[in-house]
Each structure stands twice: as structure tokens, then as C-alpha cells.
C-alpha positions as protocol buffer text, in pm:
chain_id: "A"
residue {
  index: 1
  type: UNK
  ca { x: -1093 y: -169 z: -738 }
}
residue {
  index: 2
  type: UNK
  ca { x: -1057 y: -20 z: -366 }
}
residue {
  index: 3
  type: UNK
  ca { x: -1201 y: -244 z: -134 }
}
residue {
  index: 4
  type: UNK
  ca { x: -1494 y: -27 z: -18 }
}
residue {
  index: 5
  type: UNK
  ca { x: -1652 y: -115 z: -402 }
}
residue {
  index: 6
  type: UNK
  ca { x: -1576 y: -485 z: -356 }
}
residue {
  index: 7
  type: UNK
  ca { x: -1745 y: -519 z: 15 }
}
residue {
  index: 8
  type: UNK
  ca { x: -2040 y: -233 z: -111 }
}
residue {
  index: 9
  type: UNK
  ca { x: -2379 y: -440 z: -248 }
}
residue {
  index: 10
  type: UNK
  ca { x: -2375 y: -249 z: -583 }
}
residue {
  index: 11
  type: UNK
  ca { x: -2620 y: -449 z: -857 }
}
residue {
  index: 12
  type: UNK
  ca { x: -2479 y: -557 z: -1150 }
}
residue {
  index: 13
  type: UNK
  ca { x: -2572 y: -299 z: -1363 }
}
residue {
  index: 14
  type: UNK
  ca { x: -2405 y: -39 z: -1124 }
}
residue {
  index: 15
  type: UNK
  ca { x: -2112 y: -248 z: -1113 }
}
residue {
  index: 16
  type: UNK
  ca { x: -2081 y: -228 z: -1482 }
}
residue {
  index: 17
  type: UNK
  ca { x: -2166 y: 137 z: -1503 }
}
residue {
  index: 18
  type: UNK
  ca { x: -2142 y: 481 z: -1401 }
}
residue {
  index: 19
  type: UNK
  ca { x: -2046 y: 335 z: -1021 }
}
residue {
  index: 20
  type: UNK
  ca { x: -1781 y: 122 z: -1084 }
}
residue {
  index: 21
  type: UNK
  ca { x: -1617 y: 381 z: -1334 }
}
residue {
  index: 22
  type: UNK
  ca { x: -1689 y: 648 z: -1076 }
}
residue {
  index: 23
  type: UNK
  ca { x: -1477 y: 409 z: -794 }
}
residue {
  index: 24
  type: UNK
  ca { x: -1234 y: 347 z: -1073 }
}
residue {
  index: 25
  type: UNK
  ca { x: -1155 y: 737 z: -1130 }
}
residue {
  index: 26
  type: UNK
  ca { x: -1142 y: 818 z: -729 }
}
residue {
  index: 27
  type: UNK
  ca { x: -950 y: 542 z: -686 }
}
residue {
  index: 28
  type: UNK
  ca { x: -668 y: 629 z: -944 }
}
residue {
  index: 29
  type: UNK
  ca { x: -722 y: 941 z: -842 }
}
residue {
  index: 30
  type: UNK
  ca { x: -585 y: 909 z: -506 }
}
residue {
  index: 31
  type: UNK
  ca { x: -319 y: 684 z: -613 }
}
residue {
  index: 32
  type: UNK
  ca { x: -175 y: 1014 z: -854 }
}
residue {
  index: 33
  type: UNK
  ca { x: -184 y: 1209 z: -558 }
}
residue {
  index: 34
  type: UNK
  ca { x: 29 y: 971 z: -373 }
}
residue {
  index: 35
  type: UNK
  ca { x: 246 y: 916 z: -642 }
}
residue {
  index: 36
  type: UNK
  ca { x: 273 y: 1302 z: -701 }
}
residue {
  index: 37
  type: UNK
  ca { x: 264 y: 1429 z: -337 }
}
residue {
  index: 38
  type: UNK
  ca { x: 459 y: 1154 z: -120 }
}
residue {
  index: 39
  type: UNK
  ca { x: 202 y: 1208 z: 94 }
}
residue {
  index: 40
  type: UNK
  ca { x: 107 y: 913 z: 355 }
}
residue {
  index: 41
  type: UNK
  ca { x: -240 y: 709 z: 273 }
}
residue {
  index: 42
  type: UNK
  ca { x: -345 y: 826 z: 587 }
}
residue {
  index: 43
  type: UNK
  ca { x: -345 y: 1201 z: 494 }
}
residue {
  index: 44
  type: UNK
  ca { x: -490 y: 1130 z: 139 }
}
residue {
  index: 45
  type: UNK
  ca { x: -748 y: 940 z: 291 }
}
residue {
  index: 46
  type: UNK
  ca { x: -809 y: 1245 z: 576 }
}
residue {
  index: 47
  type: UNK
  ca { x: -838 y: 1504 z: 265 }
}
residue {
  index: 48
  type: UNK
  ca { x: -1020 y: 1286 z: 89 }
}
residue {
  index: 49
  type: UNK
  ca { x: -1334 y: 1262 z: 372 }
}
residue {
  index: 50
  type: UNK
  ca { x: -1289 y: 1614 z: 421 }
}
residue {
  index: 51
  type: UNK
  ca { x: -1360 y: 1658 z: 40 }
}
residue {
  index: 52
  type: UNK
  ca { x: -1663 y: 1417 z: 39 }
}
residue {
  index: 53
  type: UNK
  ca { x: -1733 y: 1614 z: 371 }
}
residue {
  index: 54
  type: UNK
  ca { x: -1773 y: 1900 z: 189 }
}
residue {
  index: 55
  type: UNK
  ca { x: -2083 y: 1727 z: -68 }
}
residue {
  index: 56
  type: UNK
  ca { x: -2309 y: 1595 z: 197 }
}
């Protein structure tokens, strides 16, 4: 899991649930596009805020 889950207070039933697999799916997410890309983490991480930018 990406550190940001382990250092977030998340109860145990949100660890176990729609949370963790939520964290689970970004995070192998953005390892694909680093894999697939080439790209820097620095740059995913960039497009990745701009993303979550985009939902607040």
C-alpha cells in the first residue's frame, strides 16, 4: 500500500473495504503508468494532483 494509506487514520472497517481497495487500484494504477510511460514519479505524481484537482 502507498504510504499516504499507511500514515492516514482509516478505521478498520475502511481499511478492509471500499478505501483500502480504492488506494490499492490508484496505487497500481500509477505504477502501470510508470511502467507504460517511463515517465518520472515526479510527473505521475504532478498529473495525478492535477487529476484529483480536477474532483474537488
Amino acid at each position: 500500500m502507498p504510504k499516504a494509506f499507511e500514515e492516514f487514520k482509516f478505521t478498520e472497517e475502511q481499511k478492509n473495504g471500499p478505501v483500502a481497495e480504492f488506494w490499492e487500484k490508484v496505487h497500481l494504477s500509477a505504477k502501470a503508468l510508470k511502467d507504460d510511460t517511463g515517465c518520472p514519479n515526479n510527473i505521475i505524481a504532478s498529473g495525478l494532483r492535477a487529476v484529483a484537482a480536477e474532483w474537488d
